[in-house]
C-alpha positions in Angstrom: 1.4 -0.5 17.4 1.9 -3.5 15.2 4.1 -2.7 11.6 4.3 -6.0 9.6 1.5 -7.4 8.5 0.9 -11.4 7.1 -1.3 -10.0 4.6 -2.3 -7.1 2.6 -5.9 -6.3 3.8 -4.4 -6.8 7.5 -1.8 -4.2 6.5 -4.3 -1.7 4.6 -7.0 -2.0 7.4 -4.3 -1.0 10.1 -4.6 2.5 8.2 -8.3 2.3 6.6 -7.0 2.0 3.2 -8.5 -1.8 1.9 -11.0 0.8 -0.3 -8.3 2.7 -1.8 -5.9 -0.1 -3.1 -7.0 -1.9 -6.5 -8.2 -5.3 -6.1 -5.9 -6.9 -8.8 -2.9 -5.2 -7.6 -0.1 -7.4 -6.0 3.0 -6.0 -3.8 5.9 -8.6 -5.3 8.3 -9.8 -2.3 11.0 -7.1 -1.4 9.5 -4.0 -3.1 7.9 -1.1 -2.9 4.7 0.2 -4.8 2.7 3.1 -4.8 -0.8 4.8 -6.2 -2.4 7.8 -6.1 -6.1 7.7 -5.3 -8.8 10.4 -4.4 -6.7 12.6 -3.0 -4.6 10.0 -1.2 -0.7 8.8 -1.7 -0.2 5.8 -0.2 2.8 3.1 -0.6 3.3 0.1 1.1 6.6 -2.5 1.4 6.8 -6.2 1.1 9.6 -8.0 2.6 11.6 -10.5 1.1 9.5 -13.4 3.6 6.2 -12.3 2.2 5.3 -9.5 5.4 3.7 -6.1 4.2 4.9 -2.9 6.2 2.3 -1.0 7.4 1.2 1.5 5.0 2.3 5.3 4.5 -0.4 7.7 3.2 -0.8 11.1 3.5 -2.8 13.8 1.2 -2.1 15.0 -2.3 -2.9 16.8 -5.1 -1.5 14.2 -8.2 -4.0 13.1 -10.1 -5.0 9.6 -10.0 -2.2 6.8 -10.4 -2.4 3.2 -11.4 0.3 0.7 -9.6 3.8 2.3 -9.7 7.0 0.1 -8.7 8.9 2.4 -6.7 
């Protein structure tokens, strides 16, 4: 199972997520951000040489999010 990523769709497609992330939203190098969306948590990491982690998401019941910088 592959777990970095060169790009965000690669990463969010591993998990069937590229519908749930906000098309304007960026991941900056070396952080981590997270949304709530339909039901879904999801974050995902960026690595200081541009690499996205592949994504965690799991159910919830928060209400709907915009970008947070965790």
């Amino acid at each position: 199972m592959q777990n970095y990523f060169d790009t965000l769709n690669d990463a969010l497609d591993a998990e069937g997520l590229t519908h749930h992330w906000p098309v304007t939203a960026n991941v900056p190098y070396g952080a981590t951000v997270g949304l709530a969306y339909a039901g879904r948590w999801l974050s995902i990491y960026r690595d200081e040489s541009g690499r996205y982690e592949r994504p965690v998401h799991y159910a919830t019941l928060m209400a709907d999010t915009g970008l947070i910088h965790l």
